[in-house]
VMD Tcl script that builds the backbone (N, CA, C; Angstrom):
set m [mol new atoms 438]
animate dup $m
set s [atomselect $m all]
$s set {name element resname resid chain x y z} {
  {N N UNK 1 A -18.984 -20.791 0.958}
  {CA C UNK 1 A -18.816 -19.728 1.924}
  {C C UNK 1 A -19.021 -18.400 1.216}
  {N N UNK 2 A -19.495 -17.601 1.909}
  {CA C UNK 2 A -20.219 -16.156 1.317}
  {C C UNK 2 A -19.153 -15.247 1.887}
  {N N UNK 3 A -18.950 -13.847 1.216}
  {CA C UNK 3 A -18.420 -12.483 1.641}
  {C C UNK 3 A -19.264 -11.950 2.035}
  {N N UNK 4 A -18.722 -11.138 2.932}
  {CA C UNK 4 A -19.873 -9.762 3.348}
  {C C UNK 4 A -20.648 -9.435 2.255}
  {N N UNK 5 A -20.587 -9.238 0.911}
  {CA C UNK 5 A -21.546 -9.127 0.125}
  {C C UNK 5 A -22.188 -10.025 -0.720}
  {N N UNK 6 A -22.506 -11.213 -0.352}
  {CA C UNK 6 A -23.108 -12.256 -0.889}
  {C C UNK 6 A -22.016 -13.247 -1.681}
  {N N UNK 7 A -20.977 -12.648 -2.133}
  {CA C UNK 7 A -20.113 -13.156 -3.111}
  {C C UNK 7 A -19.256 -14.439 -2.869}
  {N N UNK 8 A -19.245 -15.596 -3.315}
  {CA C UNK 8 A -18.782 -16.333 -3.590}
  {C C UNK 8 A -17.101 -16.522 -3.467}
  {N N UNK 9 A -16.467 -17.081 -1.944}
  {CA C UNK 9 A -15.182 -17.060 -1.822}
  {C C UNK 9 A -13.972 -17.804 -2.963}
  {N N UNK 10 A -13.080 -17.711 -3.726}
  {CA C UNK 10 A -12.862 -18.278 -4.103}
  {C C UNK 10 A -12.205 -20.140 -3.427}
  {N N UNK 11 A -12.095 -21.200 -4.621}
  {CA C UNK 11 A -12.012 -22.351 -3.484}
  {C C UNK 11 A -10.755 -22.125 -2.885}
  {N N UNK 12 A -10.940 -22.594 -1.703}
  {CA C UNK 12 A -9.843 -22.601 -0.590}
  {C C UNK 12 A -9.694 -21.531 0.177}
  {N N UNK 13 A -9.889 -20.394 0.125}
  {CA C UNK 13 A -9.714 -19.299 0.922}
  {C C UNK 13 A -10.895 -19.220 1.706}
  {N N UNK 14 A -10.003 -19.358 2.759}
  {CA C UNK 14 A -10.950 -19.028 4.313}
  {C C UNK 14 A -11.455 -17.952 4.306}
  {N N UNK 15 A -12.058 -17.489 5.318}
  {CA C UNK 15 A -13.118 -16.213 5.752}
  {C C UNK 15 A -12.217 -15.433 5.801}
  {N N UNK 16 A -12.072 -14.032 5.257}
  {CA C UNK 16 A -11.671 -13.295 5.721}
  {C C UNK 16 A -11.708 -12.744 7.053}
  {N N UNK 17 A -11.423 -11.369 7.758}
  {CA C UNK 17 A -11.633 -10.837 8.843}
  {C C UNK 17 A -11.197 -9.630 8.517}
  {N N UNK 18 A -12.014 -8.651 9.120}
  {CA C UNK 18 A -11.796 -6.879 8.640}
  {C C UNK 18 A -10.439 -6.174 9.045}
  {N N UNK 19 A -10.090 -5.862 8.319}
  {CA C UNK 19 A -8.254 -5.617 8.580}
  {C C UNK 19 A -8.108 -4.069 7.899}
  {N N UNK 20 A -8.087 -2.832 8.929}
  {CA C UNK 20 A -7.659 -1.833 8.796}
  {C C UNK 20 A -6.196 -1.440 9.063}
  {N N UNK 21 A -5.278 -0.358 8.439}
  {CA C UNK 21 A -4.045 -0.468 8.698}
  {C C UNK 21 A -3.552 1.389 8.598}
  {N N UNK 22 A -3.696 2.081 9.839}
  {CA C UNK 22 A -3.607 3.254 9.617}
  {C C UNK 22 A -2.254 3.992 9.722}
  {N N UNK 23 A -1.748 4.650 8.506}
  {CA C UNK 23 A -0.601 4.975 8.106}
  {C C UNK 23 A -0.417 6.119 8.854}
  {N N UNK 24 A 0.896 6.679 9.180}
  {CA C UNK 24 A 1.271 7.874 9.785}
  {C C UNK 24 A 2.507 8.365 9.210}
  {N N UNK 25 A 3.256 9.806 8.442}
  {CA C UNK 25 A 3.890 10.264 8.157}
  {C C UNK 25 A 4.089 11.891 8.452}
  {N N UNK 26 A 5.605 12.026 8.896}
  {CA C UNK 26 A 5.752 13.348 9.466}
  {C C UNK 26 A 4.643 13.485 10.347}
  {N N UNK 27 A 4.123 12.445 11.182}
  {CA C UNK 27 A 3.050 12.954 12.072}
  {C C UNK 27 A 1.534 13.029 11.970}
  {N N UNK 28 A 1.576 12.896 10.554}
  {CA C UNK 28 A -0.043 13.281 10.129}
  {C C UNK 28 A -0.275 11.976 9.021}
  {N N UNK 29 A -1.637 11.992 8.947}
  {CA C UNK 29 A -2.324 10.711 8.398}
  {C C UNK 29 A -1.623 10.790 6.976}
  {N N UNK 30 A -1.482 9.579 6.447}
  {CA C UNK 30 A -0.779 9.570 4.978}
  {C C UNK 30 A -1.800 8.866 3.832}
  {N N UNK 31 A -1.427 10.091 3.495}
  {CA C UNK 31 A -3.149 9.322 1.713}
  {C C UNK 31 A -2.511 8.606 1.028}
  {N N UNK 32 A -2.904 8.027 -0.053}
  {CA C UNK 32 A -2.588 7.439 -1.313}
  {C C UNK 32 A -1.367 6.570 -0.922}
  {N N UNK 33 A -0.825 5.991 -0.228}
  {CA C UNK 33 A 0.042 5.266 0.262}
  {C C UNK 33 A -0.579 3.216 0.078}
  {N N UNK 34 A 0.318 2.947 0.235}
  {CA C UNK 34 A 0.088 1.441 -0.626}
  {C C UNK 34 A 0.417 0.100 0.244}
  {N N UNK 35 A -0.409 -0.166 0.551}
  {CA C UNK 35 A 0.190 -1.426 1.897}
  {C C UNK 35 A -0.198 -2.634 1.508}
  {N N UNK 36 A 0.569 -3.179 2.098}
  {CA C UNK 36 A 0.447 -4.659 1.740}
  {C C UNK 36 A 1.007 -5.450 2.306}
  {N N UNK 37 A -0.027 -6.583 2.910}
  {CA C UNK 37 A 0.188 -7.756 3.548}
  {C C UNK 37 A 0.438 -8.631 3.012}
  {N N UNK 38 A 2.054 -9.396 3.431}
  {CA C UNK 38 A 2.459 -10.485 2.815}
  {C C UNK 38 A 2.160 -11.485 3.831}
  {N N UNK 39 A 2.042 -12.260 3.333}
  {CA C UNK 39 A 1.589 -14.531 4.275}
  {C C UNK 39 A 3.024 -14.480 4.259}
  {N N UNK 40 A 2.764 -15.008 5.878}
  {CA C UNK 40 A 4.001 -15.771 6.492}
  {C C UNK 40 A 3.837 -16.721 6.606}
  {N N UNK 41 A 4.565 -17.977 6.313}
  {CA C UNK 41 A 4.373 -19.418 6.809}
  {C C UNK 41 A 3.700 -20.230 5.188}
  {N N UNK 42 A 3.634 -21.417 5.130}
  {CA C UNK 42 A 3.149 -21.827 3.990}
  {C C UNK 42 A 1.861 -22.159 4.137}
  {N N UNK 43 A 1.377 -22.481 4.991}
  {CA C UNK 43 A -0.661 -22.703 4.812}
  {C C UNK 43 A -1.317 -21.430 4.553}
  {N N UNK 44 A -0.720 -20.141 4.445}
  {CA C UNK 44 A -1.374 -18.754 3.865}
  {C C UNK 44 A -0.735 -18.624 2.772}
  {N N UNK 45 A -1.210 -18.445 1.715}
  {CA C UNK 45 A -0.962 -17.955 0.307}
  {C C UNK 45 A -1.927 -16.492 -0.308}
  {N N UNK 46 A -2.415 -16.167 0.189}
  {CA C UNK 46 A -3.836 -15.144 0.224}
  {C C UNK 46 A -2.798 -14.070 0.981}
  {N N UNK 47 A -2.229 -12.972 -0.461}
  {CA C UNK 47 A -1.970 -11.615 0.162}
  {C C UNK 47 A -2.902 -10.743 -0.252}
  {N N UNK 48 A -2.735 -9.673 0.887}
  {CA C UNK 48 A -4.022 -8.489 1.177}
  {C C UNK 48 A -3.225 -7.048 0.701}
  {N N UNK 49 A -3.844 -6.197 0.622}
  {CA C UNK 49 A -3.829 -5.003 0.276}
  {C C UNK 49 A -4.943 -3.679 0.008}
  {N N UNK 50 A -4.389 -2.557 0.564}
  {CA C UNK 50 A -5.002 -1.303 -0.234}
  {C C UNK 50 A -4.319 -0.239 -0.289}
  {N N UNK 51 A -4.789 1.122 -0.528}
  {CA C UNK 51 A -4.314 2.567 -0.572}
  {C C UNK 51 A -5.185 2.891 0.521}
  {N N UNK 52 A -4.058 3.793 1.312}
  {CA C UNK 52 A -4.757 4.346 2.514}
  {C C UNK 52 A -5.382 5.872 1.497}
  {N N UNK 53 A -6.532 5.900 3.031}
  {CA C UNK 53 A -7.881 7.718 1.968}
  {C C UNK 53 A -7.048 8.461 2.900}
  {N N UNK 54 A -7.982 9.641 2.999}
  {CA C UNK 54 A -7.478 10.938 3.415}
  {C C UNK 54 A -7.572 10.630 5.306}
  {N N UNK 55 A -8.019 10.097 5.629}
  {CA C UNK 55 A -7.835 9.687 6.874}
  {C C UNK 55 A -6.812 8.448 7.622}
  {N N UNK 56 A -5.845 8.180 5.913}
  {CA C UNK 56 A -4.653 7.455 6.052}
  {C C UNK 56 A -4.774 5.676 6.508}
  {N N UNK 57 A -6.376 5.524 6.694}
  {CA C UNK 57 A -5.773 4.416 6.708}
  {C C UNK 57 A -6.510 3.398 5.534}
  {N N UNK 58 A -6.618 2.272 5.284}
  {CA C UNK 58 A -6.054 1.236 4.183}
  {C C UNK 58 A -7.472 0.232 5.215}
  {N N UNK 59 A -8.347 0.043 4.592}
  {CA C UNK 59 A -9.438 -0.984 4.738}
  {C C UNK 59 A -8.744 -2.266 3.688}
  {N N UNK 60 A -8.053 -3.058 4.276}
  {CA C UNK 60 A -7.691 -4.101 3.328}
  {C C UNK 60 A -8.650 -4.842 2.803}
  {N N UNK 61 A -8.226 -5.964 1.528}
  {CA C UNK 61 A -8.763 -6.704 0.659}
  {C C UNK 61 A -8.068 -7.492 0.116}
  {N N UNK 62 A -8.419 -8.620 0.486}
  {CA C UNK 62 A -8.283 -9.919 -0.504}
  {C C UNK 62 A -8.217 -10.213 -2.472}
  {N N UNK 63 A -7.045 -10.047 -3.178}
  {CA C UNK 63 A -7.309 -10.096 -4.912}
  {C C UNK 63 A -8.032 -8.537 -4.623}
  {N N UNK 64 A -7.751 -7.578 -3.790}
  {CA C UNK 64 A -8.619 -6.145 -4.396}
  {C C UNK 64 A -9.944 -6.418 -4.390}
  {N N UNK 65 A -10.637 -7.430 -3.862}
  {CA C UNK 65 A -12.024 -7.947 -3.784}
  {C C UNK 65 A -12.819 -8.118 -2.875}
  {N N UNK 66 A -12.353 -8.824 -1.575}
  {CA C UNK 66 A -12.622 -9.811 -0.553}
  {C C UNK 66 A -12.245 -9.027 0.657}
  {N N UNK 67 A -13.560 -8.489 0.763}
  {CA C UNK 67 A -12.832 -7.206 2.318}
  {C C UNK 67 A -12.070 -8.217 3.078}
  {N N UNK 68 A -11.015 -7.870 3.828}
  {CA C UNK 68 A -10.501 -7.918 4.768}
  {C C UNK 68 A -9.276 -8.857 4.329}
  {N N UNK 69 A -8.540 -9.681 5.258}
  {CA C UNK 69 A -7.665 -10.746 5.212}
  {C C UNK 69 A -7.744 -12.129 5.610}
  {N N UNK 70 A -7.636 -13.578 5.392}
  {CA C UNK 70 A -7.672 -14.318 6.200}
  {C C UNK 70 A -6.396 -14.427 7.216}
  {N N UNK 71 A -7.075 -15.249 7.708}
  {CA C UNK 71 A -6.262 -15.690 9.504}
  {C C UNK 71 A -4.847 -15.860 9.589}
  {N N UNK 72 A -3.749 -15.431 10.014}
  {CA C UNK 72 A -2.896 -15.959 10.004}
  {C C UNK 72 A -1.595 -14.577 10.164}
  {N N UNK 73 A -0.526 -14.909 9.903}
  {CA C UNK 73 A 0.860 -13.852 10.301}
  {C C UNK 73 A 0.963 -13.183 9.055}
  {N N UNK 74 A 1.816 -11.890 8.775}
  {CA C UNK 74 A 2.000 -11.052 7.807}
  {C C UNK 74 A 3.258 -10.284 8.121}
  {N N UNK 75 A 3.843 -10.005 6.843}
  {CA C UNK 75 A 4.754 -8.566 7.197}
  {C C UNK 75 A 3.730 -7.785 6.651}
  {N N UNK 76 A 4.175 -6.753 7.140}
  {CA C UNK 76 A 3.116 -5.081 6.587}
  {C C UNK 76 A 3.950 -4.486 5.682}
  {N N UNK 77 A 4.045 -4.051 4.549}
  {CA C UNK 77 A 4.842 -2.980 3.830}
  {C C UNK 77 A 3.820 -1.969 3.620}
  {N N UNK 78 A 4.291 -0.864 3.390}
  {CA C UNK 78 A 3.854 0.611 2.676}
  {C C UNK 78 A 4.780 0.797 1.470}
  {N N UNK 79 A 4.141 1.948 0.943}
  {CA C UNK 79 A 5.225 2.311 -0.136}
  {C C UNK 79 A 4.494 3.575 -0.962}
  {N N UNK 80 A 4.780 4.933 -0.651}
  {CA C UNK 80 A 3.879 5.665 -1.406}
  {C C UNK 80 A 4.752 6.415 -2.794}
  {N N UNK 81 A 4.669 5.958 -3.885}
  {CA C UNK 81 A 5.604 6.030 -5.299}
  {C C UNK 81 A 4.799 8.371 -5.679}
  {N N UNK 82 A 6.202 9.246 -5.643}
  {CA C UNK 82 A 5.872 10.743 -5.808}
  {C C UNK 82 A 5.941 10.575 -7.121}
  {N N UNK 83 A 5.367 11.179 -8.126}
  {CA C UNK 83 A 5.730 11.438 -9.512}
  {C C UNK 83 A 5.742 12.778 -9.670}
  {N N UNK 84 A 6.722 13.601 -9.897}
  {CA C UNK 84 A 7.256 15.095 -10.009}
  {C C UNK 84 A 7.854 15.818 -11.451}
  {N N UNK 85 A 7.181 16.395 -11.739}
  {CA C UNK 85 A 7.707 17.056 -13.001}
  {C C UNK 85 A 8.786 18.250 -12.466}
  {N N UNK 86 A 9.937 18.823 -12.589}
  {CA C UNK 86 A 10.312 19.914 -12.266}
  {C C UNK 86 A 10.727 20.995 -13.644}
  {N N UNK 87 A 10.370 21.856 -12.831}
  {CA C UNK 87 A 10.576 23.248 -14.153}
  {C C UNK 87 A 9.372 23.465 -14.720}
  {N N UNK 88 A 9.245 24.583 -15.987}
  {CA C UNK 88 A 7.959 25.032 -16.282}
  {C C UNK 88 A 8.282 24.436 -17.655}
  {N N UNK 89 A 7.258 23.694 -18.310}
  {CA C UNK 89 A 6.888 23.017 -19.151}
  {C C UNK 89 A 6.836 23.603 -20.281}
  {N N UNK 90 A 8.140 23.439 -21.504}
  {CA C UNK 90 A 8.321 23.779 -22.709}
  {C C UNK 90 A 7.336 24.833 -23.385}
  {N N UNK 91 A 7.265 25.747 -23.996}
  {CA C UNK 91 A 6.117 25.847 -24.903}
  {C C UNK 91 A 5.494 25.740 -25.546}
  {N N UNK 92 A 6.616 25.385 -26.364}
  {CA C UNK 92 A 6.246 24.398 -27.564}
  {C C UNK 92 A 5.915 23.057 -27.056}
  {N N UNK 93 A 4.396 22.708 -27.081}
  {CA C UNK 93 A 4.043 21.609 -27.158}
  {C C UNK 93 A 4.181 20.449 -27.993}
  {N N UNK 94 A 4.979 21.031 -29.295}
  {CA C UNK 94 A 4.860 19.619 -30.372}
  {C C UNK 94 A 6.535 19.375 -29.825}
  {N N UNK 95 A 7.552 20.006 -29.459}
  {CA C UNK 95 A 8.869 19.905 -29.390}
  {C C UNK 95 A 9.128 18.577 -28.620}
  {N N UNK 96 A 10.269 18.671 -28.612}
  {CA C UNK 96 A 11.188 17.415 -28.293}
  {C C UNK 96 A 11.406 17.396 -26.391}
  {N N UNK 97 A 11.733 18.301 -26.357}
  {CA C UNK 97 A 11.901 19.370 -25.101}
  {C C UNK 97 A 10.515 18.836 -24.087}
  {N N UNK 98 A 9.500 19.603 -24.623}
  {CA C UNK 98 A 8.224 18.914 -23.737}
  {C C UNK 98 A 7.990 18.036 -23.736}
  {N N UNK 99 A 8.071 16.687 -24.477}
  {CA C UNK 99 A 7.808 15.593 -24.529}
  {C C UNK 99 A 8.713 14.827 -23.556}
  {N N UNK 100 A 10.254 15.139 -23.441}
  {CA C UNK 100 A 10.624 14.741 -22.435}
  {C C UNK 100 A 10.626 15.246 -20.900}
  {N N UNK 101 A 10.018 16.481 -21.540}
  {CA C UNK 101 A 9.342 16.926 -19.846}
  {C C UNK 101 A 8.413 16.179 -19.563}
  {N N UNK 102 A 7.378 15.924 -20.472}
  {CA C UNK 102 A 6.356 15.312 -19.961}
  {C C UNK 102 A 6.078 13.758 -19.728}
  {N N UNK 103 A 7.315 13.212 -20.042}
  {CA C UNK 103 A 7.394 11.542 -20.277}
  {C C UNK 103 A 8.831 10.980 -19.372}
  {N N UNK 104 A 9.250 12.177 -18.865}
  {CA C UNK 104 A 10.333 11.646 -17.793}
  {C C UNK 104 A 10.353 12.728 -16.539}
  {N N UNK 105 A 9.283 12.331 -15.357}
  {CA C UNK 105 A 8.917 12.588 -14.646}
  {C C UNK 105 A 10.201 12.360 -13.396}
  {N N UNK 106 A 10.422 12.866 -12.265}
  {CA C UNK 106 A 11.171 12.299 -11.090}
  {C C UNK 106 A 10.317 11.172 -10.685}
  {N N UNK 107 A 10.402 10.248 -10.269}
  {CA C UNK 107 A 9.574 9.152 -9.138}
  {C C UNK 107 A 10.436 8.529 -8.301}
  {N N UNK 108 A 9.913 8.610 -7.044}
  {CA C UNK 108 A 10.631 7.666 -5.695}
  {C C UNK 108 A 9.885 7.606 -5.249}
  {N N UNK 109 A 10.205 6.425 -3.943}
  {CA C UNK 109 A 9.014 6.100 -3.291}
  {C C UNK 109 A 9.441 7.137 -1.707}
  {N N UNK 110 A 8.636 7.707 -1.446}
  {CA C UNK 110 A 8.880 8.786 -0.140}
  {C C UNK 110 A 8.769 7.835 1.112}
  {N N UNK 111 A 8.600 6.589 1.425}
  {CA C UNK 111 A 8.626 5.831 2.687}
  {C C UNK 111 A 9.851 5.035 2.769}
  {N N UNK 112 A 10.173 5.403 3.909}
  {CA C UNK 112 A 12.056 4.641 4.158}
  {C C UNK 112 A 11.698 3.049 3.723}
  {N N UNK 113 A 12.764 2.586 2.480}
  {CA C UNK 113 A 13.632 1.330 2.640}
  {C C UNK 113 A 13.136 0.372 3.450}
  {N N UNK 114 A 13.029 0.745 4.503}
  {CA C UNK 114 A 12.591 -0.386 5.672}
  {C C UNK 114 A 11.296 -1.035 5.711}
  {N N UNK 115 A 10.485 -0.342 4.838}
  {CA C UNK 115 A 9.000 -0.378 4.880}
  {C C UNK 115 A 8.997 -1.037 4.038}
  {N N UNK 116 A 9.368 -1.664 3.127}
  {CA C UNK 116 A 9.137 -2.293 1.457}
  {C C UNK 116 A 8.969 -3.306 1.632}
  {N N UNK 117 A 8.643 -4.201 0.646}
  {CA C UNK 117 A 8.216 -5.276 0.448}
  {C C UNK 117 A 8.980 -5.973 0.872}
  {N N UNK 118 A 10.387 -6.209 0.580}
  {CA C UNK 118 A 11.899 -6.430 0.817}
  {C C UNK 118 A 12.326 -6.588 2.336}
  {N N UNK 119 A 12.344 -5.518 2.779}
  {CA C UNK 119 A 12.898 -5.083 4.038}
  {C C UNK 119 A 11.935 -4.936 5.203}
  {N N UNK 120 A 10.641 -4.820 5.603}
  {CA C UNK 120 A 9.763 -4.488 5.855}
  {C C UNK 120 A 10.009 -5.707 7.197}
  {N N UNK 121 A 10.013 -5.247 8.358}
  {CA C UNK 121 A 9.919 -5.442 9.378}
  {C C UNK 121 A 8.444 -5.474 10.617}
  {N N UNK 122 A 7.551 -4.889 9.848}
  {CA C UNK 122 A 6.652 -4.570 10.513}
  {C C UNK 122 A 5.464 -5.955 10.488}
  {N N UNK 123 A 4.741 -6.063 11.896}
  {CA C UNK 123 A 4.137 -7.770 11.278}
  {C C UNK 123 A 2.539 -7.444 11.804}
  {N N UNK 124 A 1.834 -8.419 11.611}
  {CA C UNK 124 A 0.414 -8.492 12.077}
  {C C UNK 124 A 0.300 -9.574 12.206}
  {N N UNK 125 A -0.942 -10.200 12.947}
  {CA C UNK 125 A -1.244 -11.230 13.289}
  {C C UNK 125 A -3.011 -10.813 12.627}
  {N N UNK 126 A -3.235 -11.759 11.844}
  {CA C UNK 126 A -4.916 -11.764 11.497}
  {C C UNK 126 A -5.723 -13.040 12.374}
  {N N UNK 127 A -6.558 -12.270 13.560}
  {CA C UNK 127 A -7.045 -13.399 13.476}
  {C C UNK 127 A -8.752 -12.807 13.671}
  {N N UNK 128 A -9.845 -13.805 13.786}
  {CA C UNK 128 A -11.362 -13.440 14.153}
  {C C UNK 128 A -11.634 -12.463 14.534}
  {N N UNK 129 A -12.472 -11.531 13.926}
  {CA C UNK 129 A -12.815 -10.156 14.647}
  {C C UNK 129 A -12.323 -9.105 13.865}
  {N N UNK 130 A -11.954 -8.194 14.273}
  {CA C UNK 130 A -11.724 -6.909 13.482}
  {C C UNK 130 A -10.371 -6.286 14.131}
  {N N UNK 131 A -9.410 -6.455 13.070}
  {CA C UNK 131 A -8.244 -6.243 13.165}
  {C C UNK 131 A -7.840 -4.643 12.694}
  {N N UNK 132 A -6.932 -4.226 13.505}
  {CA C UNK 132 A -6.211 -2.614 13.414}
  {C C UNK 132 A -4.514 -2.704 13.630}
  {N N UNK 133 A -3.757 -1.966 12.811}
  {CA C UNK 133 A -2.539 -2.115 13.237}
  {C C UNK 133 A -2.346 -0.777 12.869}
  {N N UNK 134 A -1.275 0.920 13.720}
  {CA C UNK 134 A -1.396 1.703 13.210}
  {C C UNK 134 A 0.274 1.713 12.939}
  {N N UNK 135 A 0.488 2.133 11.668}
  {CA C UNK 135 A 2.501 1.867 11.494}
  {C C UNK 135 A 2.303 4.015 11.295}
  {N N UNK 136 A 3.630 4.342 12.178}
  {CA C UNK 136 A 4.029 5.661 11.629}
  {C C UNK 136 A 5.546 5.502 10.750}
  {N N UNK 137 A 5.349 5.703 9.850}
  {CA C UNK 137 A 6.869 5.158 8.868}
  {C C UNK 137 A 7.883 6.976 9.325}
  {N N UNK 138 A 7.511 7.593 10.123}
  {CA C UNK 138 A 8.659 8.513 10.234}
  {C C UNK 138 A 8.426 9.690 9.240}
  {N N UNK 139 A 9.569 10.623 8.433}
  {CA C UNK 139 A 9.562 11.592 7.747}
  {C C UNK 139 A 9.894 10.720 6.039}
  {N N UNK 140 A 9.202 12.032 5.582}
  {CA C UNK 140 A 9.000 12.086 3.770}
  {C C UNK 140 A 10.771 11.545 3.305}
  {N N UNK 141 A 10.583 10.957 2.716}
  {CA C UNK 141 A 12.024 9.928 1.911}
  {C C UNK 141 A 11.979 11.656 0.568}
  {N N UNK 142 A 12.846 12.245 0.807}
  {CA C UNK 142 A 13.233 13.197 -0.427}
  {C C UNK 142 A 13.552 12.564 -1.533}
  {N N UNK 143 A 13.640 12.902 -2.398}
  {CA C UNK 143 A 13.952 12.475 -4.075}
  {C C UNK 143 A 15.381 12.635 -4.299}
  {N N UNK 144 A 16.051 11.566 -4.431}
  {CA C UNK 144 A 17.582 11.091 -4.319}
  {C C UNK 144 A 18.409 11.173 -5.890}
  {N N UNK 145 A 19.131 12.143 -6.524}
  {CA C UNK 145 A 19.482 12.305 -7.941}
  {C C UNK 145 A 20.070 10.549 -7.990}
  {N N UNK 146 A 19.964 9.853 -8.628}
  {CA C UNK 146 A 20.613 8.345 -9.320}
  {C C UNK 146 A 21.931 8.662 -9.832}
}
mol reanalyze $m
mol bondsrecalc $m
mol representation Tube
mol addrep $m
């Protein structure tokens, strides 16, 4: 069995099918955000994924390879990980000071809890044809002191 681009399916994995997944945050399309389709049920083992572009949404793929998804149920997660430096960056560049400015960044993930891999409530159904699901995950998750 062939991919849309000539390529060689690996054995056992069915045909994919074109699986777009357009993200929404605070209202407006969400970039660089990270989705991913998990298999429900045990005859799917083939999870999908991408990063949504500037028009937010996520052209999925099979192994990052194999446009689309094969057939079958999914949860949907998102998850878009901020990496934040705060303050103005030492001067001294050889110091101790900048180095841990520059090597201990803030990071959280700005999409609610609910969306994760974990918790993620949201589902799809893949089947023949060309699949769309649009999730709005709500407002920006702020950066929480630990």
């Amino acid at each position: 069995m062939l991919s849309g681009c000539g390529e060689r399916l690996p054995d056992g994995m069915p045909k994919p099918y074109p699986v777009t997944i357009h993200v929404i945050q605070d209202g407006k399309a969400m970039q660089g955000a990270s989705v991913t389709l998990i298999p429900q049920g045990e005859s799917n083992k083939w999870t999908a994924g991408a990063l949504t572009d500037s028009s937010g949404n996520a052209v999925v793929k099979v192994l990052a390879r194999y446009a689309g998804a094969v057939p079958g149920n999914y949860k949907v997660a998102v998850e878009k990980l901020i990496t934040e430096r705060t303050g103005q960056p030492p001067a001294d560049r050889s110091s101790r000071e900048y180095s841990d400015w520059l090597n201990n960044p803030r990071v959280w993930n700005s999409v609610d809890a609910k969306y994760s891999i974990v918790n993620t409530q949201e589902t799809l159904e893949v089947v023949a044809g060309k699949n769309a699901k649009t999730i709005d995950v709500g407002s920006s998750v702020p950066y929480k002191e630990e």
